[in-house]
C-alpha positions as CSV (number, residue, x, y, z in Angstrom):
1,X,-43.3,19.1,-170.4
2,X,-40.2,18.3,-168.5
3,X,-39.2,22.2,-168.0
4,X,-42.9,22.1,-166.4
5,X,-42.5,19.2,-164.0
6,X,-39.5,20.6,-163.0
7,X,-41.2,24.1,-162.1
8,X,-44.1,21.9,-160.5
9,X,-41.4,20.6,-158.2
10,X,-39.9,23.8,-157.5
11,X,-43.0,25.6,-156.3
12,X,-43.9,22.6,-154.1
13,X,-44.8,22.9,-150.8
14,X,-41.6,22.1,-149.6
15,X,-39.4,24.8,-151.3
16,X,-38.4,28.0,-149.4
17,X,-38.4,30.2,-152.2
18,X,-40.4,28.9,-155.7
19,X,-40.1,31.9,-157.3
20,X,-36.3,32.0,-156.5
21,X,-36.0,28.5,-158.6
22,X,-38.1,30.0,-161.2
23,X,-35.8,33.0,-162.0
24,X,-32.6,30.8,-161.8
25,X,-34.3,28.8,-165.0
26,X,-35.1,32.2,-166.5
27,X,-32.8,34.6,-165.8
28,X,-31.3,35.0,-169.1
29,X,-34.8,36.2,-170.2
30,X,-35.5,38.2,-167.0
31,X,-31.9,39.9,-167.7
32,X,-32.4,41.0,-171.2
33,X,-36.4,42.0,-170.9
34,X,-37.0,45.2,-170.8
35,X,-40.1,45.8,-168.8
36,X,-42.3,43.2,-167.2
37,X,-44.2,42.4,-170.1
38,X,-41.7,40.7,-172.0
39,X,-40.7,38.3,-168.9
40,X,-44.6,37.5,-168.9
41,X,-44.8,37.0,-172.6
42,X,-41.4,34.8,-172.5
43,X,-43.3,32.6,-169.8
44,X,-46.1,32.1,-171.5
45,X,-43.7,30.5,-174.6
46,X,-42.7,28.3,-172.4
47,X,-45.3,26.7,-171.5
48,X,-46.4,28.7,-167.8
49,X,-49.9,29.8,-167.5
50,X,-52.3,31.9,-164.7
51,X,-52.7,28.0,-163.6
52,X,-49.1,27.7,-163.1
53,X,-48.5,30.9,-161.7
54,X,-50.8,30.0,-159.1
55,X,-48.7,27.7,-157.9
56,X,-45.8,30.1,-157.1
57,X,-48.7,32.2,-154.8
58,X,-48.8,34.8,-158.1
59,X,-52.5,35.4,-158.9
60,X,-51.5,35.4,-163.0
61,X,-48.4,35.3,-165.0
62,X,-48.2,39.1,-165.4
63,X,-48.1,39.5,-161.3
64,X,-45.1,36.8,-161.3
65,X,-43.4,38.7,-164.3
66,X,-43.2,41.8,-162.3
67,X,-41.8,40.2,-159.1
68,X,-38.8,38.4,-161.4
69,X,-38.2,41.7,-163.2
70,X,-38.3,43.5,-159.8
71,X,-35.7,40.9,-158.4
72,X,-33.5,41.0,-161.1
73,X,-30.1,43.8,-161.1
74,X,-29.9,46.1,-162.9
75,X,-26.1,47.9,-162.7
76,X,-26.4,49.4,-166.2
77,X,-29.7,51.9,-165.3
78,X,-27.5,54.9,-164.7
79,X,-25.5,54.3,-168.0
80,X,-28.5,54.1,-170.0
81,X,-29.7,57.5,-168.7
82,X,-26.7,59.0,-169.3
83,X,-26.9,57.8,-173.3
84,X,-31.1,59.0,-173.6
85,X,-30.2,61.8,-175.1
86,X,-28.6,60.8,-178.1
87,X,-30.8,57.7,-178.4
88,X,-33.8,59.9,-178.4
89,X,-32.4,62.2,-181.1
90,X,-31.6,58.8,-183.0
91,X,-35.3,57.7,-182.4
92,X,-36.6,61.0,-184.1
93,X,-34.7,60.3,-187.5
94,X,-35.3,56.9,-187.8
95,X,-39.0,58.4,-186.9
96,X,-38.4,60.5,-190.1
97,X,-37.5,57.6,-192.3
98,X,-40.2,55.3,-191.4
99,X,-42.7,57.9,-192.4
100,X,-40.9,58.6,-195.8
101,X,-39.0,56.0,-196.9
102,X,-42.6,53.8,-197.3
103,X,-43.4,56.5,-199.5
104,X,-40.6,55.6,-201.7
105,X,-41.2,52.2,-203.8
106,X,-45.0,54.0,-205.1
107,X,-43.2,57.5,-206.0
108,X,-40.8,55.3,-208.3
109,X,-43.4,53.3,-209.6
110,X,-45.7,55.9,-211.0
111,X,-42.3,57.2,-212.4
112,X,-41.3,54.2,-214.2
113,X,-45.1,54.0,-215.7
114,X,-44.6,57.5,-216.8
115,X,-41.4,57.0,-218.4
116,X,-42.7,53.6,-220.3
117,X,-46.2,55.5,-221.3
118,X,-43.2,58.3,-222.9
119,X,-41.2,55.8,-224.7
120,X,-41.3,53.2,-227.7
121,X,-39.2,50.1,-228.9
122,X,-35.7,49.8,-227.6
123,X,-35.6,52.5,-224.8
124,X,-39.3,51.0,-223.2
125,X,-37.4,48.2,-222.8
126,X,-34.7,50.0,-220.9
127,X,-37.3,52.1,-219.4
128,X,-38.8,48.7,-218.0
129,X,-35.7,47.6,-216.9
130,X,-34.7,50.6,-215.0
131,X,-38.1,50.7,-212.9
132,X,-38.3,47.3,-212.5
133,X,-34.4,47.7,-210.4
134,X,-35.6,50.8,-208.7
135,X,-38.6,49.6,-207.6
136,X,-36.9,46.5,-206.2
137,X,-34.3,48.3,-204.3
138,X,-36.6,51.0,-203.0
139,X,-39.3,47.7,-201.7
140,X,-36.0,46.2,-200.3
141,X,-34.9,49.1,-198.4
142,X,-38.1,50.3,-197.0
143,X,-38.8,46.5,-195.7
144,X,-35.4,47.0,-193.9
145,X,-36.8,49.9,-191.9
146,X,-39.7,50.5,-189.6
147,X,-42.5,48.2,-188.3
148,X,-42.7,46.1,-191.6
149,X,-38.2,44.9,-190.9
150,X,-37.6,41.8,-190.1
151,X,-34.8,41.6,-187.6
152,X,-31.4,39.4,-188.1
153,X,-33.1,36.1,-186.3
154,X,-36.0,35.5,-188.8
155,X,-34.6,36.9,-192.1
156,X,-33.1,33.9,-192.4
157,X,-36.0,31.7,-191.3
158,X,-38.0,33.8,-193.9
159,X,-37.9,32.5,-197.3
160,X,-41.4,34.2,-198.7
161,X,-39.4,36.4,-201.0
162,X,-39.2,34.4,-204.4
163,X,-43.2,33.7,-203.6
164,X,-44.1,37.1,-203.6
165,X,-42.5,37.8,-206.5
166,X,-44.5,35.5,-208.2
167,X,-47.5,36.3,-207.2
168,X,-46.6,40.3,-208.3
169,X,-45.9,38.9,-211.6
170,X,-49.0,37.0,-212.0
171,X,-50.7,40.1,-211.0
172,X,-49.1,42.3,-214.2
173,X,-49.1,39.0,-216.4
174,X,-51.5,36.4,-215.3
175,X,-54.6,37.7,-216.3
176,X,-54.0,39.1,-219.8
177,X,-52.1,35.4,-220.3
178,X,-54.9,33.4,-219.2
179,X,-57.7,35.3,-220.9
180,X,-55.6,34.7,-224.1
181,X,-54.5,31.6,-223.6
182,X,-58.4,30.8,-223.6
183,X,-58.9,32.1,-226.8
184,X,-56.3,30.0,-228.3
185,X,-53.2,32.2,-228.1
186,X,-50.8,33.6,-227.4
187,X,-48.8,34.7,-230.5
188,X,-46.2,36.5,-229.0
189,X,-45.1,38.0,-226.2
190,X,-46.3,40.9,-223.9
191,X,-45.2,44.3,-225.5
192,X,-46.0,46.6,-222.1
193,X,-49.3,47.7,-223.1
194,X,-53.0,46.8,-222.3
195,X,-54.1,46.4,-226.0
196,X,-51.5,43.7,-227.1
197,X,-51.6,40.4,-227.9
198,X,-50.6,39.3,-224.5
199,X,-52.3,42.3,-222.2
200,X,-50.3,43.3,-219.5
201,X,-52.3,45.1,-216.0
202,X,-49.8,48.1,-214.4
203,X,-52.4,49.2,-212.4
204,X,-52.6,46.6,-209.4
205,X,-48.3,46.9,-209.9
206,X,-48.8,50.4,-209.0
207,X,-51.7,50.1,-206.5
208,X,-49.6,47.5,-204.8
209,X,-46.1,49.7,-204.4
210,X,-48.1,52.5,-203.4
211,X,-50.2,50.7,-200.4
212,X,-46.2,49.8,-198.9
213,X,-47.1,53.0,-196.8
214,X,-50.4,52.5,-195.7
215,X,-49.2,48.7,-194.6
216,X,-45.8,49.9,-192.7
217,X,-47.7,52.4,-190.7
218,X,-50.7,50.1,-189.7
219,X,-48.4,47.5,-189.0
220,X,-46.7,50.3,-186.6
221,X,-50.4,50.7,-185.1
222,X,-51.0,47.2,-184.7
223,X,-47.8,46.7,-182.7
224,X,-48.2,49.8,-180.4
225,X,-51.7,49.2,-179.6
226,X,-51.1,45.3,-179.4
227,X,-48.3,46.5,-177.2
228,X,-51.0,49.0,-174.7
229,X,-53.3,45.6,-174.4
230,X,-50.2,43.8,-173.1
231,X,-49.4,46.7,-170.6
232,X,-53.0,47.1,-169.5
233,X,-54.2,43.0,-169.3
234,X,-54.0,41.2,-166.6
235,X,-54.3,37.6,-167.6
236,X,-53.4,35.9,-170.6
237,X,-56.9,35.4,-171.4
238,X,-57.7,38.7,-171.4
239,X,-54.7,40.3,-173.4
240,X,-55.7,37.5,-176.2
241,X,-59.8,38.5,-176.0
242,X,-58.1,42.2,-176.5
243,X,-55.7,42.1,-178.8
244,X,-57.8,40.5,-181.6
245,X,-60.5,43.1,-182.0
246,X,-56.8,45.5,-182.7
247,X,-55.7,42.4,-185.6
248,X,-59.2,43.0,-187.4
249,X,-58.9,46.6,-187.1
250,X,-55.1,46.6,-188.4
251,X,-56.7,44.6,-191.5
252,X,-60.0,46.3,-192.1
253,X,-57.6,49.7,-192.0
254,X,-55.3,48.5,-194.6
255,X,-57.7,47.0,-196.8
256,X,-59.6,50.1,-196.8
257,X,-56.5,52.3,-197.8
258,X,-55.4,49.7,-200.6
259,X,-59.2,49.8,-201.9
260,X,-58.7,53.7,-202.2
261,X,-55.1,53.2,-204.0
262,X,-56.9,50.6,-206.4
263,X,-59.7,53.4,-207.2
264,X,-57.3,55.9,-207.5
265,X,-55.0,54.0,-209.8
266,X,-57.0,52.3,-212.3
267,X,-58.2,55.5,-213.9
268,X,-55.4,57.0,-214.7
269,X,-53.9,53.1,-216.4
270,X,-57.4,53.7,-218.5
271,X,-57.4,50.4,-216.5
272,X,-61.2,48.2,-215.3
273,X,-62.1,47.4,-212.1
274,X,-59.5,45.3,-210.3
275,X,-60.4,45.8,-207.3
276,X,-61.1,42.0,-205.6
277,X,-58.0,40.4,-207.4
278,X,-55.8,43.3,-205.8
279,X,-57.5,43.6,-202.8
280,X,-56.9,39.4,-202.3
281,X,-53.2,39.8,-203.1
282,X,-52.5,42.3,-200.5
283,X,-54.4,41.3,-197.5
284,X,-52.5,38.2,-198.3
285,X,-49.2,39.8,-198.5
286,X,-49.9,42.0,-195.4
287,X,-51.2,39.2,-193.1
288,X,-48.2,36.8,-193.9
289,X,-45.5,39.8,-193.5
290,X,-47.3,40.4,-189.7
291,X,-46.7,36.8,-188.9
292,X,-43.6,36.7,-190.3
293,X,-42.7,39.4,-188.1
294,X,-43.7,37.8,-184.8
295,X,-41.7,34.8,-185.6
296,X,-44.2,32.5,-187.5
297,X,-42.4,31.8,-190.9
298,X,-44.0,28.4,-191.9
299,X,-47.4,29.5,-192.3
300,X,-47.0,32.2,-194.5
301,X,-44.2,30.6,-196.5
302,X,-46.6,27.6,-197.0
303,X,-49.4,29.5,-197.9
304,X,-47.6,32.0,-200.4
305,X,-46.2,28.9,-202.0
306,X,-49.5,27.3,-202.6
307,X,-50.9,30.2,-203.8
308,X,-48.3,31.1,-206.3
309,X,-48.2,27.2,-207.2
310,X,-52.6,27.5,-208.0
311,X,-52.1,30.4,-210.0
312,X,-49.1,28.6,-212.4
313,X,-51.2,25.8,-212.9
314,X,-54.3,28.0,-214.1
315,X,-52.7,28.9,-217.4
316,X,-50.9,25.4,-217.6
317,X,-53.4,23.4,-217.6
318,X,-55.3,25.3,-220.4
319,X,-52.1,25.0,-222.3
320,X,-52.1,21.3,-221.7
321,X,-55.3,20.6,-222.7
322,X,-54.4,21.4,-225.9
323,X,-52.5,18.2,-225.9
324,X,-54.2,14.6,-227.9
325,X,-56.5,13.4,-225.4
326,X,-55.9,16.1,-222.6
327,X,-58.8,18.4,-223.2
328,X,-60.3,17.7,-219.2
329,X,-57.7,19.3,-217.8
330,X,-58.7,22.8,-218.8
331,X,-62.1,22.7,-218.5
332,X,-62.6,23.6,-215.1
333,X,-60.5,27.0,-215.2
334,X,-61.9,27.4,-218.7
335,X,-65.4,27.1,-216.7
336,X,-64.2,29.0,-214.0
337,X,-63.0,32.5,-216.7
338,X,-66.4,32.2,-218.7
339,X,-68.4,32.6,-215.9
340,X,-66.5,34.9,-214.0
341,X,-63.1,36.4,-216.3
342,X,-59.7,35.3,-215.5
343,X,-59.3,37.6,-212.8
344,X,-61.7,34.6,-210.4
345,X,-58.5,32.4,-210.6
346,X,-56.0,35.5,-208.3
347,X,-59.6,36.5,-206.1
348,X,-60.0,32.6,-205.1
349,X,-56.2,32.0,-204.8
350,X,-55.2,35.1,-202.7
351,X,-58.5,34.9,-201.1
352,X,-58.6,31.1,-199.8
353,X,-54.9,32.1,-198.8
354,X,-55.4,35.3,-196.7
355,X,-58.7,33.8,-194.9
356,X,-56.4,31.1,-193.9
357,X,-53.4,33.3,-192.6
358,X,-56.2,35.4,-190.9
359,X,-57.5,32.7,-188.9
360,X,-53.7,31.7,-187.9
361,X,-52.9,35.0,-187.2
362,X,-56.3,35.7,-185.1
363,X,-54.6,32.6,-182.8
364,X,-51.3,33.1,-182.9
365,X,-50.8,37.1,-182.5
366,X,-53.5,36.8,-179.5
367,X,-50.6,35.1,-177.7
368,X,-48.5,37.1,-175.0
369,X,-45.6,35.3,-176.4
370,X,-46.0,36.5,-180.1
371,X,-44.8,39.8,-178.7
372,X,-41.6,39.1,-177.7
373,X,-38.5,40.6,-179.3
374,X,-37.1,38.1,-181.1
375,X,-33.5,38.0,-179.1
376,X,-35.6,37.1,-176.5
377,X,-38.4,34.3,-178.3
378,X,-36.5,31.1,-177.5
């Protein structure tokens, strides 16, 4: 409020230039933006509107962007033409290996599931083990790269990690547990297979893995064309009434390639229908990972957490209820698998979460602002 009064008095009446006091606030933003459209979009986080642009004889915030940007110097335009050249042939490899290196945490997936499906005792295990760190380090590097990478100023702010793990694990373990857990066991642990005492699901492991590519190259679609409605709006109202219809898109898209993977996967795992439970899990994980990206951690950190947190206390509670005098507390997810099998505990969690993210997302990514780089989103 007070950076706003003090604009208000700037573009009075009385001042000789108003725009002149408004790039002397700013012009650490106007310095480092790029084009016009991040100067509007670093505005609009702080607080100026089409109202308030009025006021500095602008007829929105976009038309006052473009007169800061075009006030601004720029001595370093010749040396940046000088170095296109080599930045353009560094564009097309990183090109290269944000197309393939998505590719990479499904190939060694299905690899790791053939090499357990080949093995018994002793060397499963180390075949588990194996996949399990290759997996890990091939999610890790292709969420480095590409439209899906967070950048240096919200990796640390981001703290979704150790969620997401637990909800993946849940996803392998969660069901077969709770379903036995139900019928009074279990009596040991999981032994990697589907016909066990304590089942274990590989197919929404590898369904999951395997949509990292379909959700790094919408998430590259969303940003371009989120990007286009920037360029082509001409009011903040109008880039926010555009860019949503491109957020529902980018979700419909992906949830329509990860319902292919799912159908593709589950045959071959001699797996049933999992299709809802997976299909929950990662809208979830692709919704939080696009607001993470656009600098709102605390949402999707909250939400993951509560989700992860539901799904723990599903099997607890059906363990403590076989405690003296506790049998309540499992009756309602007890209720909740007869009616419906233990995959209704993941579809209502993920579910309830994603929905929720949506909305936030459908508010917050429909803001100018939430398109800034992130050097620049102060």
């Amino acid at each position: 409020m007070t950076d706003l009064s003090e604009l208000d008095r700037g573009a009075a009446p009385g001042a000789a230039d108003p725009v002149k006091v408004l790039l002397h606030r700013h012009r650490e933003l106007c310095e480092r933006a790029v084009d016009p459209l991040e100067i509007a979009a670093g505005l609009e986080a702080h607080g100026i509107t089409d109202r308030t642009a009025a006021r500095f004889r602008h007829r929105d915030v976009f038309s006052l962007a473009e007169e800061l940007y075009a006030r601004v110097p720029r001595d370093a335009d010749t040396a940046a033409d000088a170095s296109a050249a080599p930045a353009r042939e560094g564009d097309r490899r990183r090109s290269v290996a944000v197309l393939l290196l998505p590719l990479l945490p499904g190939t060694l997936c299905a690899a790791a599931l053939i090499a357990l499906a080949r093995t018994h005792g002793q060397t499963r295990l180390y075949a588990a083990a194996a996949g399990v760190v290759a997996v890990a380090l091939a999610l890790r590097a292709a969420l480095r790269r590409g439209p899906l990478a967070l950048p240096d100023a919200l990796a640390s702010r981001s703290a979704t990690g150790s969620w997401t793990c637990w909800l993946l694990v849940y996803a392998v373990l969660g069901d077969g547990l709770l379903r036995t857990a139900v019928a009074g066991g279990p009596d040991g642990l999981p032994d990697g297979t589907a016909g066990g005492d304590w089942p274990v699901a590989l197919a929404p492991l590898l369904a999951l893995t395997l949509a990292v590519a379909p959700a790094t190259w919408t998430a590259g679609l969303f940003l371009i064309h989120a990007r286009r409605k920037l360029a082509a709006s001409r009011g903040l109202e109008d880039f926010a009434a555009s860019v949503r219809p491109v957020l529902l898109g980018a979700v419909a898209l992906f949830l329509g390639a990860l319902a292919a993977l799912v159908a593709l996967c589950a045959p071959f795992l001699d797996a049933g229908p999992v299709a809802p439970a997976v299909l929950a899990l990662g809208v979830l994980l692709f919704v939080a990972r696009l607001l993470t990206l656009h600098g709102f951690t605390r949402a999707p950190r909250v939400i993951l957490m509560l989700t992860a947190v539901a799904q723990v206390l599903a099997p607890a509670t059906v363990f403590a209820a076989r405690l003296p005098g506790c049998a309540a507390l499992g009756a309602p997810v007890e209720a909740l698998t007869a009616a419906s099998g233990p995959s209704a505990v993941p579809v209502l969690t993920c579910g309830a979460g994603a929905l929720t993210l949506l909305v936030h997302a459908s508010r917050t990514l429909a803001r100018a602002s939430a398109h800034l780089r992130p050097e620049q989103a102060r």
